[in-house]
LOBAGU-940928 format. One line per 10 residues: their letters; for each residue y negated, x negated, z negated of C-alpha. Coordinates in pm, whole numbers, plus 32768, in hexadecimal, padded with zeros to 4 digits. Last residue first. Layout:
N
a	Y/X/Z; ...
This chain:
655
xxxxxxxxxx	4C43/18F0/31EA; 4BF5/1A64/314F; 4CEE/1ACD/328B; 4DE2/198E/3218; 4DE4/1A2F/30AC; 4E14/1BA5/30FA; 4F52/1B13/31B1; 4FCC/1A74/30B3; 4FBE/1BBE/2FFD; 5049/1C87/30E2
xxxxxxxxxx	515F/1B8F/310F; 5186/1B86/2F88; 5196/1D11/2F4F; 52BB/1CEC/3066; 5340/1BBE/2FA3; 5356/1C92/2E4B; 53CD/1DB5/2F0A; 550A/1D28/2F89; 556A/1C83/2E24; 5501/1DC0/2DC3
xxxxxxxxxx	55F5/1E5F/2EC6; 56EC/1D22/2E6E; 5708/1D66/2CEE; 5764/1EF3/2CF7; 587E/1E7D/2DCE; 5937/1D91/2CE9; 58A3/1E69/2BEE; 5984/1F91/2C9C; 5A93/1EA2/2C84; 5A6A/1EAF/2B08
xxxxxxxxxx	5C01/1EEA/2A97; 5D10/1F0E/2B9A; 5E1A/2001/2B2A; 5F24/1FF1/2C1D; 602F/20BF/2D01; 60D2/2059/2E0B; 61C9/2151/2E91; 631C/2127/2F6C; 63AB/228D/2FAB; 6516/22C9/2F8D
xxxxxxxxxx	65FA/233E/3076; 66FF/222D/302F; 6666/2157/3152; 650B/2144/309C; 6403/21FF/315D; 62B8/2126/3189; 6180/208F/30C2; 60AA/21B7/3031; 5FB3/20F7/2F6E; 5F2B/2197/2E2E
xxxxxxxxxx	5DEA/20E0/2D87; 5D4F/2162/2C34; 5BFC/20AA/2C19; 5B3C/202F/2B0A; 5A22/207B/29DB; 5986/2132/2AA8; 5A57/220D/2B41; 5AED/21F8/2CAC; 5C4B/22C1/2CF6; 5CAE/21D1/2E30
xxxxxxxxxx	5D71/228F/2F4A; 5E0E/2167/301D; 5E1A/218D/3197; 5F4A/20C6/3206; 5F57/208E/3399; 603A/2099/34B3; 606D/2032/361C; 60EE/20BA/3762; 5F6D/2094/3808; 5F60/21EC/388F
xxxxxxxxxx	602F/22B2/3780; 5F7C/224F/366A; 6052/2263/3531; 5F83/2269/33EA; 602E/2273/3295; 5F66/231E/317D; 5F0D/22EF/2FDA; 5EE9/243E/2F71; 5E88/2478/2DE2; 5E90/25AB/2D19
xxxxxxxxxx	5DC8/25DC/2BDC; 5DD3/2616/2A4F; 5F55/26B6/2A9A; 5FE0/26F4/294F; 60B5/2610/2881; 6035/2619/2725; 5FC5/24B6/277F; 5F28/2519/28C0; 5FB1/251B/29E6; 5F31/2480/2B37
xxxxxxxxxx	5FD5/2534/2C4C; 6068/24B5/2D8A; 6071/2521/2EDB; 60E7/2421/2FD9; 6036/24AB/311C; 60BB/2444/328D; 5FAE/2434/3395; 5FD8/243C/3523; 5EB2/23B6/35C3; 5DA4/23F9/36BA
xxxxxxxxxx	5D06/24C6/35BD; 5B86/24EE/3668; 5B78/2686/364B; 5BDB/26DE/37AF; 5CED/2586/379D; 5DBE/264A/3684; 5EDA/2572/3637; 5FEB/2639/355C; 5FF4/262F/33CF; 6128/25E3/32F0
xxxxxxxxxx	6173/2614/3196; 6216/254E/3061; 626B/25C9/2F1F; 6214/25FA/2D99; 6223/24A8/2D38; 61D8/2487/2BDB; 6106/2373/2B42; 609A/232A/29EC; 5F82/220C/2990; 5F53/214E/284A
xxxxxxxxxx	5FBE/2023/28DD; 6092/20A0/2A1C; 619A/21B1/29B5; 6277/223E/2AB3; 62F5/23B6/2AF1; 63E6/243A/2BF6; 63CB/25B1/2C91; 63D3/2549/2E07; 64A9/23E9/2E10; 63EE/22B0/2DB6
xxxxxxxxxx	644A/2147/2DF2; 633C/208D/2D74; 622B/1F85/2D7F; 616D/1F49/2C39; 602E/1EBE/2BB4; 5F45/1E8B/2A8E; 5DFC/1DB7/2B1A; 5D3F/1CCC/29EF; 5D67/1B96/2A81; 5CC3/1BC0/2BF3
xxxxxxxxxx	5BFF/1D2D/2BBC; 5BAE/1CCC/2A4B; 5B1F/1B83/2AE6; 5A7F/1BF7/2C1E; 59E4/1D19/2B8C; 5929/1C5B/2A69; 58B4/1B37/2B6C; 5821/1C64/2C26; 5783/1D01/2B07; 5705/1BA2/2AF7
xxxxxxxxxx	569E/1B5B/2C85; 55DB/1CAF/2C3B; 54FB/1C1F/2B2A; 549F/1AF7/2C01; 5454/1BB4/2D25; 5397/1CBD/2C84; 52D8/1BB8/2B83; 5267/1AEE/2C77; 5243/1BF8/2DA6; 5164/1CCB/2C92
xxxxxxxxxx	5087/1B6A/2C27; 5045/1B37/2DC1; 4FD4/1C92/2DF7; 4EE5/1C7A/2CE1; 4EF0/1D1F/2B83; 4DEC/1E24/2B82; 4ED9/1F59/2B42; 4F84/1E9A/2A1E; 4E36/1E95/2952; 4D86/1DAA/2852
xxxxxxxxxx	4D35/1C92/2998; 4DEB/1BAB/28BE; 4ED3/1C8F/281F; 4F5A/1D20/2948; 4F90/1BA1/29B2; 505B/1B79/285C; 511F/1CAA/287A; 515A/1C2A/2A03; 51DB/1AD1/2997; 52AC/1BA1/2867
xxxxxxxxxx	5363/1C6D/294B; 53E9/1B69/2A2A; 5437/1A5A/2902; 5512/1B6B/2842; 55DB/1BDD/2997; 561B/1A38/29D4; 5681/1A05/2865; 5740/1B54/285D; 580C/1ABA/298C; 5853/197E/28D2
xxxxxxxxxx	58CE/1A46/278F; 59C9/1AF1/2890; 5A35/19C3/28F4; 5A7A/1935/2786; 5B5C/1A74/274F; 5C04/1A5A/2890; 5C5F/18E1/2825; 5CC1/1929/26F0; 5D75/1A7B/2746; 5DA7/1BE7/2771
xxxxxxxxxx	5E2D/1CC0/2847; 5D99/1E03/2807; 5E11/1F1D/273E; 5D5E/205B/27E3; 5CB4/20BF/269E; 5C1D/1F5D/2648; 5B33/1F6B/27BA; 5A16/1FD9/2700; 5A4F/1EEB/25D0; 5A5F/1DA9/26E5
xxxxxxxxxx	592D/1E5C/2795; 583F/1E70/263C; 58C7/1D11/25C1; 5868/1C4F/2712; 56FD/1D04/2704; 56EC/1CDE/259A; 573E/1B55/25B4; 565D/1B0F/26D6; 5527/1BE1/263B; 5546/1B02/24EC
xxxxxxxxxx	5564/1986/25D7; 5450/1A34/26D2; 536C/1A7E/2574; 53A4/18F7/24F9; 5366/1887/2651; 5219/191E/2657; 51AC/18A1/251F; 523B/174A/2599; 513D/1777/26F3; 501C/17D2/25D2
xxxxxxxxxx	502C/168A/250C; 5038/15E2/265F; 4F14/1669/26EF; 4E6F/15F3/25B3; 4ED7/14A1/25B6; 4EE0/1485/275E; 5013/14A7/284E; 4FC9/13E5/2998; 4F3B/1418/2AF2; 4FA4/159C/2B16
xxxxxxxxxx	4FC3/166C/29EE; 515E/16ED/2936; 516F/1827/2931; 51F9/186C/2A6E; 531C/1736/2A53; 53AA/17D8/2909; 549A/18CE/29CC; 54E1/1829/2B13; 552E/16E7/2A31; 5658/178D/2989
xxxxxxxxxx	56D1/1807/2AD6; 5697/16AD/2B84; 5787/1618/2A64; 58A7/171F/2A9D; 5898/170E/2BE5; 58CA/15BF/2C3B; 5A39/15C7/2B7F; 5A64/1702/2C49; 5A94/1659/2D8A; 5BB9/155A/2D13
xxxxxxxxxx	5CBA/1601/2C5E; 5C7A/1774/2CEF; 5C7C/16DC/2E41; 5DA2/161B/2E2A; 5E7B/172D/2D7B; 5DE1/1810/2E91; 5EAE/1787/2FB9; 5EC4/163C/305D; 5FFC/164C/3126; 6040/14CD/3196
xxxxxxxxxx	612B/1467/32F4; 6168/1303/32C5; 6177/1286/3451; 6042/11A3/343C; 5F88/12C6/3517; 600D/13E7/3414; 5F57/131F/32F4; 5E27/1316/3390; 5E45/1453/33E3; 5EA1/14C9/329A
xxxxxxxxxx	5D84/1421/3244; 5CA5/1504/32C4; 5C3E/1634/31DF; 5C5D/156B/30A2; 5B89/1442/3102; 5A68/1555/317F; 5ACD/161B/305A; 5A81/14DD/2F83; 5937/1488/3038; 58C1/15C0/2FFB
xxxxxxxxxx	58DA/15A2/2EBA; 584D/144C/2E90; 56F8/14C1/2F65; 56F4/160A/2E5D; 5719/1523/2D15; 5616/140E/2DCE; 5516/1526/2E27; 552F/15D1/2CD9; 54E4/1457/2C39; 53DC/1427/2D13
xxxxxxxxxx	536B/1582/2CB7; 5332/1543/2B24; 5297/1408/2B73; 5198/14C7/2C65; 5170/1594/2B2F; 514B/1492/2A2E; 5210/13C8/2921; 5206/12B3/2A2E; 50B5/1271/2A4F; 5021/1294/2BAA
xxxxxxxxxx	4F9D/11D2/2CC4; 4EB4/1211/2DCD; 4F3C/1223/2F2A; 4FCE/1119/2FC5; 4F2F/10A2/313D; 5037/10F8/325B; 5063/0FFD/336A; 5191/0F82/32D0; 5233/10EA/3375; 51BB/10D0/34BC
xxxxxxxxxx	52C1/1008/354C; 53EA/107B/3494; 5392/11E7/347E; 5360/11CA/3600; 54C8/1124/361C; 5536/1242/34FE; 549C/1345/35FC; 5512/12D4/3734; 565A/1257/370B; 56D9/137E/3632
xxxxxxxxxx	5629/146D/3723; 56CE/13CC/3839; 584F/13E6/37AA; 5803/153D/3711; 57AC/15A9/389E; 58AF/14E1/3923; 59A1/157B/3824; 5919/16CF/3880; 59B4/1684/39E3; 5B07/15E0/3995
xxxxxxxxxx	5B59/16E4/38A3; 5AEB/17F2/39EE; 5BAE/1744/3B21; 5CD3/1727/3A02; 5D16/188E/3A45; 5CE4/1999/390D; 5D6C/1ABC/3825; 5C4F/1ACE/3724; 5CA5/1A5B/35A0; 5C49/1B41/3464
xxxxxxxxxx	5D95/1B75/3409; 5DD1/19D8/3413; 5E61/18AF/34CA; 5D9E/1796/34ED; 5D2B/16D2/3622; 5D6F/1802/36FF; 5C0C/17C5/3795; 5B79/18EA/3766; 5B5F/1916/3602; 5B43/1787/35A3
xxxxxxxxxx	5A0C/1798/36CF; 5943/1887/360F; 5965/17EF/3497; 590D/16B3/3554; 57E1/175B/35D2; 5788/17B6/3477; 57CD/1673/33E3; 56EF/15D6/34BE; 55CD/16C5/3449; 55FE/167A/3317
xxxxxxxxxx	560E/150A/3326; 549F/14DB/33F1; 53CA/158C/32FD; 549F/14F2/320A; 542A/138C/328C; 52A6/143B/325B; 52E9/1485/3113; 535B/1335/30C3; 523B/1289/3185; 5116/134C/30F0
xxxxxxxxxx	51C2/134F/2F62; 504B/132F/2EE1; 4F30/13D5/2F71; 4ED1/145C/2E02; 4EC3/15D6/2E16; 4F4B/164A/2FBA; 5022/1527/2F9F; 50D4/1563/2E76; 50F7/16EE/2ECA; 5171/1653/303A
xxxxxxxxxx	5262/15AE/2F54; 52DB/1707/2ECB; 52FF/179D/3012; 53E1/168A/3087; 54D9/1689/2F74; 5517/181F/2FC9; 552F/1775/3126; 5628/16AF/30D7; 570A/17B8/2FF8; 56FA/18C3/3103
xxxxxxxxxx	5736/17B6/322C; 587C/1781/317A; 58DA/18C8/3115; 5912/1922/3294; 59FF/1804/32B8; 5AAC/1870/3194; 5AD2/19DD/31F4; 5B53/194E/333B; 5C5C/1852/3288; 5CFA/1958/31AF
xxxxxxxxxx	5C89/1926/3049; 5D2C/1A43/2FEF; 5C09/1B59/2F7E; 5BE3/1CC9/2F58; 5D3D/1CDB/2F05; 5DC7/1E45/2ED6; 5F16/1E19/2FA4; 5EC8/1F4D/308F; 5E1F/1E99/31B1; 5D06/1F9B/31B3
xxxxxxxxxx	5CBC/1FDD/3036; 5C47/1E5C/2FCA; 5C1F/1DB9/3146; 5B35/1ED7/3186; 5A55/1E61/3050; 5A8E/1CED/3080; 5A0D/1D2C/31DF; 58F2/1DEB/314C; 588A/1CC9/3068; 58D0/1BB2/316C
xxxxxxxxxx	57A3/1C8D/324C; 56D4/1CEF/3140; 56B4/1B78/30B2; 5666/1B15/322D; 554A/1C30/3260; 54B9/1B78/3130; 54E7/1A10/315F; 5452/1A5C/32C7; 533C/1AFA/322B; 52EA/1A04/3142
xxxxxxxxxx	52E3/1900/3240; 5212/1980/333D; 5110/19FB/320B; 5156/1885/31B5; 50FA/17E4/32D5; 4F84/1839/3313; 4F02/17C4/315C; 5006/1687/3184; 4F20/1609/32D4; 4DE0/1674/3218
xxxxxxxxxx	4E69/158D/30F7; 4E96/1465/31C5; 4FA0/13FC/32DA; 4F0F/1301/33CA; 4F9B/11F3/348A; 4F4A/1314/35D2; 509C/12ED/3675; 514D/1316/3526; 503D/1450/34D4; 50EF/14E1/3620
xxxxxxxxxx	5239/14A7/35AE; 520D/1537/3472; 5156/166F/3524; 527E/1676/35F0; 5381/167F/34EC; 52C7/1791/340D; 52FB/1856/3560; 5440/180D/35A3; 547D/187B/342C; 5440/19DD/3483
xxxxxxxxxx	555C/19CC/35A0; 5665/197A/3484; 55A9/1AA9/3374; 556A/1BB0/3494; 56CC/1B47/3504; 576E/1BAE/33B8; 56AE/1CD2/33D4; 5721/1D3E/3522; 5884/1CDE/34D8; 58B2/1DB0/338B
xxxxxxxxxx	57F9/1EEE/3402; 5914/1F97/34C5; 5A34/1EDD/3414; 5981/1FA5/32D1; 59A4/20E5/3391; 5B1A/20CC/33F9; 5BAB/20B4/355F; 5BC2/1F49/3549; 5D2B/1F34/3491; 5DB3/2023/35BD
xxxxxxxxxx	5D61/1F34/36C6; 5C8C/1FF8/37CD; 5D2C/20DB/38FA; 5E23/204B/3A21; 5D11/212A/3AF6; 5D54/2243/3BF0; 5D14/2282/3D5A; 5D19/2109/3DC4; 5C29/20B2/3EE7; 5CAC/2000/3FEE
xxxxxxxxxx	5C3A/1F27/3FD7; 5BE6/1E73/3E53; 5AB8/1DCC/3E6D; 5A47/1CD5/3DAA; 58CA/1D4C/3CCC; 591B/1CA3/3B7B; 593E/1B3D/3C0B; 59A6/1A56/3B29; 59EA/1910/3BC3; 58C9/18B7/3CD3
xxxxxxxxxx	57F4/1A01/3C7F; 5819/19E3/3B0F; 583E/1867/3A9B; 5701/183E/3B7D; 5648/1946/3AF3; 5691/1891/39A0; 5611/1776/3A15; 54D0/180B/3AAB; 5488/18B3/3956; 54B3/1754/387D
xxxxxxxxxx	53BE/169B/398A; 52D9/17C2/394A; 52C1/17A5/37C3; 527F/1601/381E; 5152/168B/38EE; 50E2/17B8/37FA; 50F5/16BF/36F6; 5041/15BC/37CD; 4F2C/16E5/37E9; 4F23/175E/3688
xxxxxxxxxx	4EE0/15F5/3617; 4DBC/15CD/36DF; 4D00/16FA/367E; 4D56/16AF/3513; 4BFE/1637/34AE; 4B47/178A/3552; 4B9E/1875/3624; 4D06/1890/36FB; 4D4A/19EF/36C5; 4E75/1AAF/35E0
xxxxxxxxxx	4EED/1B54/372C; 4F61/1A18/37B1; 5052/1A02/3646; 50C1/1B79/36A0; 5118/1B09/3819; 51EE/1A08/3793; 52A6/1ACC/3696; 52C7/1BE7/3799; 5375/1ABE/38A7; 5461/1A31/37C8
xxxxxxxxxx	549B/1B93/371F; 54FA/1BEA/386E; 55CB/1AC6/38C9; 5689/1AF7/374E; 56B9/1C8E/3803; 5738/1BE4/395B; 581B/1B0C/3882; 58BB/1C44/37C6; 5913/1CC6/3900; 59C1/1BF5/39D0
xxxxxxxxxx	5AA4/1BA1/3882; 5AD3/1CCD/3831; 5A28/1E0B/3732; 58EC/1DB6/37AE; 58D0/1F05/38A0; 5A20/1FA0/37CB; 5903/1FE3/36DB; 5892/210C/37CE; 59C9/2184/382B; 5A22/2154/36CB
xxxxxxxxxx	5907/222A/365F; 5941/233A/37A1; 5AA2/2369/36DF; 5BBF/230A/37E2; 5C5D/23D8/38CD; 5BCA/2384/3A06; 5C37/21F7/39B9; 5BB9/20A5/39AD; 5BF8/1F60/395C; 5CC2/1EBC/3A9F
xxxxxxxxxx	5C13/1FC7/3B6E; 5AC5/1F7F/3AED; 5AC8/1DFF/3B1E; 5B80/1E37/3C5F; 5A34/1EF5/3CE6; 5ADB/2005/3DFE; 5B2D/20B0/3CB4; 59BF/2148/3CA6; 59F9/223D/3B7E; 58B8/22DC/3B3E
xxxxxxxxxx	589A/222A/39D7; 5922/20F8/3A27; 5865/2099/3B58; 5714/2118/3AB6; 5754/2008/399E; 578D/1F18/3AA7; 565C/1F73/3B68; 5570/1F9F/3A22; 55FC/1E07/3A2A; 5591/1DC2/3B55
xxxxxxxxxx	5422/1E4D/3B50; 5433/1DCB/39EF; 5442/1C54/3A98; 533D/1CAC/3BA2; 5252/1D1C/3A78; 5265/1BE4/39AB; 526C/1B24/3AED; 50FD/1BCD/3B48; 5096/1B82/39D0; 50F5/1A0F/39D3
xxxxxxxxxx	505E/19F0/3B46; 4EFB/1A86/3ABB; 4EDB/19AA/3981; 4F3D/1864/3A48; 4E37/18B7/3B5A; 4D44/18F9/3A27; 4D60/17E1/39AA; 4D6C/172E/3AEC; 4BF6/17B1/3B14; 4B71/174D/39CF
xxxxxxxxxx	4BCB/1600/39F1; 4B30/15EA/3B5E; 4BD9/15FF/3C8B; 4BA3/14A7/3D87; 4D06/14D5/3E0F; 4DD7/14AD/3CCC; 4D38/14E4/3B89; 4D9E/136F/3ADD; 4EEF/12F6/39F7; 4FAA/13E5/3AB2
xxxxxxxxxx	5040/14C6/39C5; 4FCF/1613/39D2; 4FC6/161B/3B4F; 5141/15A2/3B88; 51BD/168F/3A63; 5122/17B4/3B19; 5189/1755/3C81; 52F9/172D/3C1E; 52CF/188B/3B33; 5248/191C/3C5A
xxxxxxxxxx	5369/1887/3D58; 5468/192B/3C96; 53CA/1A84/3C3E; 53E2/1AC5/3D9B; 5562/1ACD/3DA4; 5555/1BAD/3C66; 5474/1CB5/3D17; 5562/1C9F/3E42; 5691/1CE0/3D60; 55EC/1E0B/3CE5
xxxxx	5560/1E96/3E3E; 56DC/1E55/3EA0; 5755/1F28/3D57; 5622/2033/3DA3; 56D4/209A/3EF7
């Protein structure tokens, strides 16, 4: 009974979100109502859809966990056996699904931004955004209930479920899609308050001061989300990547690397006006690359992991949707866009010249994964089938990279407007300490990690100096802020997500390098009792063992154990390692379950790949220096832009 209450609360939701985008944006109050009056109209239908939408999706979620098979959605993804967390995560864990939770954050986001009021200069703009916010809502709603309907019936009613795809039933698939739409949906609403200052011809510093609390929380619920699917991607699908350039990782990167351009010209506008019309065609880029990034997954456009299972009713749909934002929005941009007044200028050895320069390194980039992620399309439809792989993205992506790192680290010191005598005199002092803390950082780790013989070269060596650069200019901006207010605990918000976020992206750096170049690997035959150096690793398998599904204690799975112990160099055991093979019954499929040793200075990685056919056991086994960094790097990456929302947010309440 709750799945049709559901699907009715979703049918409703339609015609709000119709009415709501209708009343926001008619040029005058319609029937005689007053300003404030269709304010608060708007307000009030936002906030009832909000709640219709949850309604639906608590009834999805409610579906999955009591086991309502008469719902296809839950029968084709569901099963009495499963873990009540993939029961749970098996809600978004399709294609149905997943776009009833990017229509909820739709409709939350919207609600939140009513919830924020409608006083003062921005009055105006809150409503249109709420309007062109509404118009994205009621497509989506379309898309569902015409082509994606989570609540079809299946009659009669199935007993038992087909059960969830085994790679999803892990914790980090669990979180990976919600965040990643948190940071896609988040940008809808950075989109519509772009929109909205389009239909306005106005886009000052108040306008910067609203959208970028939107905007740094999207970036930041988006970093977590690619950095926990490069986590499960790393000890789920048993090869140890945690990236491959596969088309969806790309086409989530790409809204990651616009919008991280976009917060940094809303910076610009926010101190000097300047960049308006730039920042505001980001505005409008980001989000379009985040619906693409939706339709390439479900339209079959390009074939990855990551990809849903769909009908060409649903490409053909989202396409629309892309197709009419793109006409909208860039013929808006086009219109309005000359209308725009410059800002005040600025030197180029300055701040704002510091983040035009970040702005056109991140803009190229993306516009080189873009290239790279579709022309073998282009290629395929002129009958020259191309693979562009990561030769092509390593020879023409990181080339940006290495400039916009070397700015990220000088570009906090250096004032806004222009660079003065005496300002000057103190921004080389401070480059002369970053030069002395980037070569002990890069010395320190490159002694540290001496004992396990790493791989070793020019070009690793000159990357690793890079990512001491970055780590150097991190901690120094917040030594220097703790110095200017003569105590760390006063720094502000703002100065901690400066230094966190830049700091973390070069532990990062240092992870992704020594775990890309530096990684000592092997795949063997082993038979119980067989030894095998790796680096300055020794390996013995001891023996494999097998463990029955247990469905009363959530093991809906058979498991088979490769135990294998890490010697020492006098050859005793130090530990004992058990990388597994999962069978699940249900679905008739298998998965590798790596057991990953994690110290920190690197990670020692088993994969349990299958039974060779002369009885032997086929092991991969590595030594995979600084991925904890890798790791390390995102959560203060992550808690640099939380520490920045808050703070962003502080700013528009003082506003």
């Amino acid at each position: 009974m709750m799945s049709e209450w559901a699907h009715l609360a979703l049918v409703f939701a339609l015609p709000l979100a119709f009415m709501q985008a209708v009343i926001a944006l008619l040029p005058a109050a319609p029937m005689g109502w007053s300003d404030a009056f269709r304010q608060s109209v708007v307000r009030a239908v936002s906030l009832i859809t909000a709640a219709l939408v949850s309604l639906a999706f608590l009834g999805l979620v409610l579906a999955f966990v009591t086991g309502d098979f008469s719902v296809k959605t839950t029968f084709e993804h569901s099963h009495t056996a499963k873990p009540l967390l993939y029961k749970i995560s098996g809600t978004w864990g399709n294609h149905e699904g997943s776009i009833l939770l990017w229509v909820l954050i739709l409709a939350v986001f919207g609600g939140l931004l009513a919830l924020r009021g409608t006083e003062g200069q921005t009055r105006d703009l809150r409503v249109r955004a709420l309007g062109v916010q509404a118009l994205i809502t009621l497509a989506f709603l379309a898309f569902t209930l015409f082509t994606s309907n989570p609540f079809e019936r299946v009659l009669p009613a199935p007993l038992e479920g087909r059960g969830l795809n085994p790679l999803l039933q892990d914790i980090g698939l669990a979180l990976h899609p919600p965040l990643l739409y948190f940071g896609y949906v988040g940008f809808s609403i950075t989109f519509a308050l772009t929109v909205a200052a389009l239909l306005r011809g106005e886009a000052d510093h108040i306008w910067a001061r609203m959208v970028r609390p939107w905007a740094m929380l999207a970036w930041t619920t988006l970093t977590a989300g690619i950095a926990l699917g490069s986590w499960w991607a790393y000890y789920e699908l048993g090869w140890g990547g945690f990236w491959a350039w596969d088309p969806v990782e790309n086409l989530s990167f790409l809204p990651w690397l616009t919008g991280t351009a976009f917060i940094h010209s809303l910076m610009v506008v926010e101190k000097s006006g300047a960049l308006r019309v730039w920042t505001l065609f980001l505005g409008v880029v980001t989000f379009v690359l985040a619906i693409l990034g939706t339709f390439v997954v479900r339209s079959g456009l390009l074939t990855s992991v990551h990809a849903f299972a769909v009908d060409p009713a649903r490409g053909a749909f989202i396409l629309l949707i892309l197709g009419l934002s793109v006409i909208v929005a860039f013929g808006l941009f086009a219109w309005r866009a000359p209308q725009f007044k410059p800002g005040s200028g600025f030197a180029p050895v300055s701040r704002e010249g510091a983040l035009v320069l970040n702005n056109l390194f991140l803009s190229t980039g993306a516009g080189v994964v873009l290239l790279g992620t579709f022309f073998p399309l282009i290629t395929e439809a002129f009958g020259q089938p191309l693979t562009v792989g990561k030769p092509y993205f390593d020879a023409t992506f990181l080339p940006f990279m290495v400039p916009l790192l070397l700015l990220m680290a000088i570009g906090p010191f250096v004032p806004w407007q222009r660079l003065r005598g005496s300002t000057g005199d103190r921004v080389r002092g401070l480059i002369t300490l970053l030069v002395v803390a980037m070569a002990l950082a890069t010395i320190v780790i490159v002694m540290l990690l001496w004992q396990s013989k790493p791989r070793l070269s020019l070009t690793v060596g000159l990357a690793m100096i890079l990512a001491g650069w970055l780590l150097g200019g991190g901690l120094l901006t917040f030594v220097q802020r703790a110095r200017a207010v003569r105590s760390p605990f006063k720094v502000a918000l703002s100065g901690w997500a400066v230094s966190l976020a830049h700091a973390g992206l070069g532990i990062a750096v240092f992870g992704l390098i020594a775990g890309s170049a530096m990684v000592q690997e092997r795949t063997v035959n082993l038979k119980p009792g067989d030894s095998v150096d790796v680096g300055h690793l020794t390996f013995r398998l001891d023996g494999v063992r097998e463990t029955q599904a247990d469905p009363s204690i959530g093991r809906n799975y058979i498991s088979a154990f490769a135990d294998v112990a890490l010697l020492t160099g006098q050859g005793a055991t130090k530990a004992i390692l058990s990388p597994e093979r999962r069978f699940y019954p249900v679905r008739q499929d298998s998965t590798t379950e790596a057991d990953i040793r994690v110290t920190w200075l690197g990670d020692i990685f088993l994969a349990f790949n299958t039974q060779a056919p002369d009885g032997g056991f086929i092991l991969t086994l590595s030594w995979r220096p600084l991925i904890p960094w890798l790791y390390f790097g995102c959560i203060l990456m992550v808690l640099g832009g939380l520490l920045g929302s808050i703070a962003a947010w502080r700013r528009v309440g003082r506003a």
